[in-house]
ZADO-354342 format. One line per field, with one value per residue (C-alpha): y, x, z. Coordinates in nm, 3 decimals, m for minus. Layout:
<recs>
north <- [Y|...] .
east <- [X|...] .
up <- [Z|...] .
</recs>
This chain:
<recs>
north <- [16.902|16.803|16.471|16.291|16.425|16.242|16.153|15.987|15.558|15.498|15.230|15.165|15.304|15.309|15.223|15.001|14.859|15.150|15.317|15.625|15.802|15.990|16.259|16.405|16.421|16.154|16.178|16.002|16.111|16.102|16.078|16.076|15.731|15.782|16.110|16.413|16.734|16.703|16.827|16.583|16.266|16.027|15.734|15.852|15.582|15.645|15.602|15.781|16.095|16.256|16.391|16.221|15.844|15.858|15.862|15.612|15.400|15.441|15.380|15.038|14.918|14.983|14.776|15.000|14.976|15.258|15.362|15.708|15.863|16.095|16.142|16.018|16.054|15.762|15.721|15.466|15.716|15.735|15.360|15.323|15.544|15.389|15.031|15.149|15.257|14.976|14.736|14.918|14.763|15.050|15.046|15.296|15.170|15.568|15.631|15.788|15.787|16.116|16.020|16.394|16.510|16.392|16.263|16.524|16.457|16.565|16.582|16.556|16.593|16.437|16.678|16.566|16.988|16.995|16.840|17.092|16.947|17.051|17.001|16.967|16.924|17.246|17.086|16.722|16.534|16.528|16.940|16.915|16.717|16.870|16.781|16.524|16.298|16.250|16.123|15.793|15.715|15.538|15.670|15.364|15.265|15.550|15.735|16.005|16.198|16.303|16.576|16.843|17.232|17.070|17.011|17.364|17.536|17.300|17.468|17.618|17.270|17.112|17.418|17.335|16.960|17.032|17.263|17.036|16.765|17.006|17.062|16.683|16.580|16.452|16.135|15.897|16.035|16.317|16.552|16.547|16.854|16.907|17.258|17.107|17.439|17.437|17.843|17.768|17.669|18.006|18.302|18.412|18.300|18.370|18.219|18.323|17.985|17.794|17.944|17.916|17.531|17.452|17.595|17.359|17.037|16.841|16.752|16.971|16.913|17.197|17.258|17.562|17.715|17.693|17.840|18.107|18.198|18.129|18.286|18.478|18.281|17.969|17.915|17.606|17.932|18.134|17.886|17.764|18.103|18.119|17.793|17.783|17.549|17.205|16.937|16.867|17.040|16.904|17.179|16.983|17.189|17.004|16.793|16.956|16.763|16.817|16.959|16.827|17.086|16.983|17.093|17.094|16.971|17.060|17.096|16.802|16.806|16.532|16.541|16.404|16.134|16.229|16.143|16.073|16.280|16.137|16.351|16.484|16.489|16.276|16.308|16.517|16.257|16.011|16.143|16.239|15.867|15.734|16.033|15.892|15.549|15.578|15.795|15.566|15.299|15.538|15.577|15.797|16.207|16.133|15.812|15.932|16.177|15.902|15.744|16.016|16.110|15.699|15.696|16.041|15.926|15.659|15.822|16.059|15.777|15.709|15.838|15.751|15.898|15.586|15.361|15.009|15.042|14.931|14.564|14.536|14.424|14.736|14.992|14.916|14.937|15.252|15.384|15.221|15.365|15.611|16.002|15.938|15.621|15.808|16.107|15.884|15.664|15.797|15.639|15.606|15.421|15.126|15.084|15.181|15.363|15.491] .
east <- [10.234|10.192|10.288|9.912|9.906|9.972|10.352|10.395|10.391|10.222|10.456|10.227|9.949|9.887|10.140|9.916|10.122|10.345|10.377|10.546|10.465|10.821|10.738|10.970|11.267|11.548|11.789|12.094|12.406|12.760|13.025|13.399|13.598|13.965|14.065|14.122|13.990|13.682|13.844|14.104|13.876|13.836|13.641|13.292|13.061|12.699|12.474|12.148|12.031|11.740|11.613|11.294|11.400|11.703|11.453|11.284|11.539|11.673|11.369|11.313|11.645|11.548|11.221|10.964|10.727|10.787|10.705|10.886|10.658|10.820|10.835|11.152|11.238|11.139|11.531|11.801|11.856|11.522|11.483|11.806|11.691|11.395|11.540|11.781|11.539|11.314|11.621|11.681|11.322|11.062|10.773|10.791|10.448|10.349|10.609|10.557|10.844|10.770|10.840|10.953|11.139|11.453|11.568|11.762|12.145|12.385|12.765|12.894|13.287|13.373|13.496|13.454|13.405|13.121|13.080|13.035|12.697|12.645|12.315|12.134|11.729|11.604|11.339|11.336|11.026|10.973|10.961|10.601|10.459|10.140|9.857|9.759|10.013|9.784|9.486|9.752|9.822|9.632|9.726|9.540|9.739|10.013|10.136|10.362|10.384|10.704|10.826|11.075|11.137|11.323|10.992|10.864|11.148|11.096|10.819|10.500|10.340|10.516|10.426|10.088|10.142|10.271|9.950|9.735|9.879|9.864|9.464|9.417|9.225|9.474|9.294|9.497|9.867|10.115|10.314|10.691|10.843|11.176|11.347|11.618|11.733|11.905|11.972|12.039|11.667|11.528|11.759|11.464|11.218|10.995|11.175|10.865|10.662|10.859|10.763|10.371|10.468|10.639|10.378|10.117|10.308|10.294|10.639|10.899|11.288|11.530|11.865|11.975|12.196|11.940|11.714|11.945|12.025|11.637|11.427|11.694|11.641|11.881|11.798|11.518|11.323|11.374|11.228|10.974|10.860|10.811|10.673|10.360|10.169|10.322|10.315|10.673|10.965|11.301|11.629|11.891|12.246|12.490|12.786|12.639|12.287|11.945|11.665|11.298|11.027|10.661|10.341|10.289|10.617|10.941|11.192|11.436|11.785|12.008|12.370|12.534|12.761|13.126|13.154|13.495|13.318|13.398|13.162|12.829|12.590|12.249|12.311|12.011|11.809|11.926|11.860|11.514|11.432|11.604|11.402|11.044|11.124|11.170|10.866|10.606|10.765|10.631|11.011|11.064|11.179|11.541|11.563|11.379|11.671|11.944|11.824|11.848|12.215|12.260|12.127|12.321|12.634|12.606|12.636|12.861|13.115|13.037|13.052|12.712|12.400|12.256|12.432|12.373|12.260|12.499|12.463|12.128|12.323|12.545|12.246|12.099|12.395|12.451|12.076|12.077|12.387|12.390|12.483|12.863|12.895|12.688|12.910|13.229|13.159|13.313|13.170|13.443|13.454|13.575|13.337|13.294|13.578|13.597] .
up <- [5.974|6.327|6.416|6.411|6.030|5.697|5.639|5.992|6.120|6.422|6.604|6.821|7.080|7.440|7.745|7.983|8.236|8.318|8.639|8.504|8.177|8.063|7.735|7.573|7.231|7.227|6.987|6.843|7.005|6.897|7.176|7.123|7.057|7.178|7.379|7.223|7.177|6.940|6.589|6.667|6.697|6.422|6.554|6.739|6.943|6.872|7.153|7.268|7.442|7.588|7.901|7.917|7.786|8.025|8.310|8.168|8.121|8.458|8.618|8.411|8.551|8.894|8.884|8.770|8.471|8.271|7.890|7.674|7.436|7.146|6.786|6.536|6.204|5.979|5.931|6.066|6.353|6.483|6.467|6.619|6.898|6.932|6.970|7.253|7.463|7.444|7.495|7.816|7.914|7.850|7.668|7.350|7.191|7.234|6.960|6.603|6.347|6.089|5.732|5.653|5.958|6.074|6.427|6.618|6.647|6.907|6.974|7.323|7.457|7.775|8.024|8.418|8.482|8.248|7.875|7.563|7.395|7.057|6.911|6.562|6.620|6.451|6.260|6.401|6.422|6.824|6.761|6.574|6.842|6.978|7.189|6.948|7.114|7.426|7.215|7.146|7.485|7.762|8.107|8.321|8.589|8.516|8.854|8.713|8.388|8.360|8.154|8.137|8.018|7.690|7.528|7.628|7.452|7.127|6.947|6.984|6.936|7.197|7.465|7.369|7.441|7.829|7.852|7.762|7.963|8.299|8.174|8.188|8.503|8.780|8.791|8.961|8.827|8.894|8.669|8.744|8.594|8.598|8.425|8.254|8.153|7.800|7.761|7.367|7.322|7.483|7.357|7.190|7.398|7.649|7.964|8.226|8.016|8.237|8.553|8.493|8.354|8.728|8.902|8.735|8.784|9.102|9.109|9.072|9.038|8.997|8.996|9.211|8.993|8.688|8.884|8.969|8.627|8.502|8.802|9.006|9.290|9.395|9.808|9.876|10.025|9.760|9.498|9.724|9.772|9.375|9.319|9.611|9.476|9.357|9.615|9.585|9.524|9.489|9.481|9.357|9.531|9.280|9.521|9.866|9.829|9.798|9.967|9.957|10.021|10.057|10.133|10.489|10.595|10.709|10.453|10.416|10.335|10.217|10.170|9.825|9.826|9.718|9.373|9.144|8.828|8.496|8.311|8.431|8.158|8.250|8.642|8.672|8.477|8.672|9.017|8.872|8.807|9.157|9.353|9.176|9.203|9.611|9.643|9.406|9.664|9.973|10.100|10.378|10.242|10.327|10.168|9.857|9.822|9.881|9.607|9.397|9.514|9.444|9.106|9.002|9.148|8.908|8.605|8.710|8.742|8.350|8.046|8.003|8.046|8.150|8.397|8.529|8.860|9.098|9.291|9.507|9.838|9.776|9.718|9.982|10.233|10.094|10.146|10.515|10.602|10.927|10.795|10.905|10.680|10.416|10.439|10.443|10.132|9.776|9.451|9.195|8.777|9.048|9.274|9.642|9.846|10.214] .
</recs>
């Protein structure tokens, strides 16, 4: 049953007023209450998770209009879900609880060097999405479409979906694809998908190392070399920085800032959001990757996927800083340090 078929509640339709389309599965997400290693821990905070609505959710905290279109379970999770990201200020009207499949779950454990995730979405109603979803949403006035690999590696259905949005004219909007490489969704499948998906998107953001371990190639070159024709490409290089490569241009490269890591799960997302934000805003190519770093650094400093942004007077210090004050400047759980 795909997810425009009988057993499923239309929330809603259509997400006029947003600047920035983000697609994708959310799910509920269980992160430990008191430290501990996870068999230990008794009490568990439930908060939410998901590539796409992180974005989303970022990019309605800085300012800009933005709506998350998925599929739930008709179930207290998926209308929990649902009600966190639209209290974070985006527009989930293109949402669809299922009233037979469930809302994926996940289990994170905070580790600064890199959080085990383990997660429980065989099944889940965002997997049975299809190309159906884009006959419920109205794209006038949207800018960017942003997706990720996630939803390519979710079912046959969803693949479809991320075709058909790449078919769509490019009337007025972008696709932002970023690879989001989850190696547990794609053991026994067809990696290469991902490759042909990039190359039809307009944006793309990748993280050297997944592309490394994904395309066997990890320099800006290297991936730029594989990926000829998207407009943009962004290779994130984890705590050294970023590079921006795009057509007709001379690549870009933007030191991170120094981070005190708390746990690192939803930086990506986060710099994803900042990076789109500054470039829908017509920021310079260095700045546009500031504000990623900015945005990243944030969550880093959290346990979070989703942080509050940090004051306006001290973003924008930060972002008009020379490179020896950027270089100099550590973000830390406390605030700024030099």
């Amino acid at each position: 049953m795909d997810a425009g078929s009988k057993g499923t509640a239309v929330l809603g339709t259509g997400v006029l007023g947003s600047e920035v389309l983000c697609m994708g599965e959310s799910m509920v997400l269980f992160v430990p209450g008191e430290p501990g290693p996870a068999h230990e821990v008794t009490t568990w905070t439930r908060t939410v998770g998901g590539a796409e609505s992180n974005v989303a959710c970022t990019l309605a905290r800085l300012g800009v209009p933005s709506a998350w279109v998925s599929a739930l379970g008709d179930d207290p999770f998926g209308h929990a879900v649902v009600a966190a990201v639209a209290g974070a200020g985006v527009d989930v009207s293109g949402v669809r609880f299922d009233a037979v499949r469930p809302t994926g779950l996940y289990i994170k454990e905070s580790d600064a060097a890199g959080s085990p995730v383990r997660y429980y979405r065989r099944g889940s109603a965002a997997s049975a999405m299809g190309p159906d979803v884009l006959d419920r949403v109205d794209l006038t006035g949207v800018r960017v479409v942003h997706v990720s690999g996630i939803t390519a590696g979710l079912s046959e259905s969803c693949r479809a979906l991320l075709w058909a949005l790449l078919d769509l004219p490019r009337d007025g909007f972008a696709v932002s694809f970023d690879l989001n490489w989850r190696p547990a969704l794609w053991a026994e499948q067809d990696r290469g998908v991902l490759r042909d998906l990039a190359r039809r998107a307009d944006i793309v953001l990748v993280g050297a190392d997944e592309a490394e371990t994904v395309w066997g190639v990890g320099t800006p070159a290297g991936i730029r070399e594989l990926l000829p024709e998207p407009s943009t490409v962004v290779v994130k290089q984890g705590a050294d920085g970023a590079t921006l490569l795009e057509l007709g241009a001379e690549p870009v490269f933007e030191p991170a800032l120094r981070v005190e890591v708390v746990e690192p799960v939803g930086a990506g997302d986060a710099f994803a959001a900042g990076f789109l934000a500054a470039t829908l805003a017509g920021a310079a190519p260095s700045r546009r990757l500031r504000e990623g770093h900015l945005r990243a650094a944030t969550v880093l400093c959290t346990h979070h996927d989703v942080a509050e942004p940090l004051p306006v007077e001290v973003a924008s210090a930060l972002l008009d800083a020379d490179p020896g004050e950027w270089s100099s400047v550590k973000l830390t759980a406390q605030g700024v340090t030099r």
